[in-house]
Structure formats: structure tokens, C-alpha cells
C-alpha positions in Angstrom: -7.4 5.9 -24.7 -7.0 2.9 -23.6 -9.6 0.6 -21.5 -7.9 -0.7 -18.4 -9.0 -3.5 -15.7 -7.2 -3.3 -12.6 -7.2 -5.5 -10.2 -7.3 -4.6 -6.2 -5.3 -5.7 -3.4 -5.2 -4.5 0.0 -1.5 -4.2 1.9 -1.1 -3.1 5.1 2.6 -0.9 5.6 4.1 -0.2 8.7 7.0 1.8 10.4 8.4 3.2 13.1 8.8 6.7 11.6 6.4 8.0 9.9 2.9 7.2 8.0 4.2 8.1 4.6 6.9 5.6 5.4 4.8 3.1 6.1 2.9 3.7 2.6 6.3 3.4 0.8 7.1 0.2 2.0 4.1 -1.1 1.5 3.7 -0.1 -2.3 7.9 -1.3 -2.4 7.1 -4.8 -1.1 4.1 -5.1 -3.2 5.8 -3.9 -6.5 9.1 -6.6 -5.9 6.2 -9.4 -6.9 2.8 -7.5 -8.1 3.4 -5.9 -12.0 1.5 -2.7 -13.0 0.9 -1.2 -9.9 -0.8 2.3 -10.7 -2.7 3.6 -7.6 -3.6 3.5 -4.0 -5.8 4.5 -1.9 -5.2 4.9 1.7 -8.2 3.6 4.1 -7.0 3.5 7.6 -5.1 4.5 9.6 -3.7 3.6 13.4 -0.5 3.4 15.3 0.8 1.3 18.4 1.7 3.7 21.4 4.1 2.3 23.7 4.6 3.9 27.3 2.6 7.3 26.1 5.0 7.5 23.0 4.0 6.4 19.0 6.3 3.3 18.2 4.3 2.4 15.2 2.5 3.4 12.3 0.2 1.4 9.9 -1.8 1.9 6.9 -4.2 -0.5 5.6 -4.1 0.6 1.6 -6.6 -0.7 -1.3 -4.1 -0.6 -4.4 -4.4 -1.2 -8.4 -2.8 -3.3 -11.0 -3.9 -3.2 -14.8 -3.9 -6.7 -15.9 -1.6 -8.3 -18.7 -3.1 -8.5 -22.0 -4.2 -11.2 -22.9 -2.5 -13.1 -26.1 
């Protein structure tokens, strides 16, 4: 096995229908510039109501890169 160092960023996602939605944009967005993404971690939470209704979820996500090897 392999030895891996990742390194950790945290993205916050958002949408307007669902919480899992809001997770896969996030980890899309991130992967269009970040390389070897191989885990999150969701850490909150929340939402923005609007006239007693949800308009909004977010998701503040800690997520993993290994690192390029080094030549």
C-alpha cells in the first residue's frame, strides 16, 4: 500500500433543491481545477428560508487531494 498525503480544503456547495445537490456541485466545481480529489467530509449544514419556505441549501465540506509525486 501506498503512503498518501492529502491535502485539505474546505468548499462551501449550495442549491436550491436539495443538500446532496449542493454537495455535488461543490465536489464538481472543485474537481474542474483541484486534481486527486478522494474524499469529503460534510461539516455543516444550514439553509436560507424565504417567506416560511427553504430557498437554499449549503454545505460547508472539509475535502482531500493526494499530492503529485514529486520528481
Amino acid at each position: 500500500m501506498n503512503d498518501h498525503v492529502y491535502k485539505v480544503v474546505e468548499l462551501v456547495g449550495s442549491s436550491e433543491t436539495s443538500i446532496e445537490d449542493a454537495i455535488q456541485t461543490a465536489i464538481k466545481r472543485a474537481s474542474q481545477t483541484l486534481r486527486n480529489l478522494r474524499w469529503f467530509e460534510v461539516l455543516q449544514t444550514r439553509g436560507h428560508v424565504e417567506n416560511g419556505e427553504v430557498r437554499h441549501y449549503q454545505v460547508l465540506l472539509k475535502a482531500g487531494f493526494t499530492l503529485d509525486e514529486g520528481s
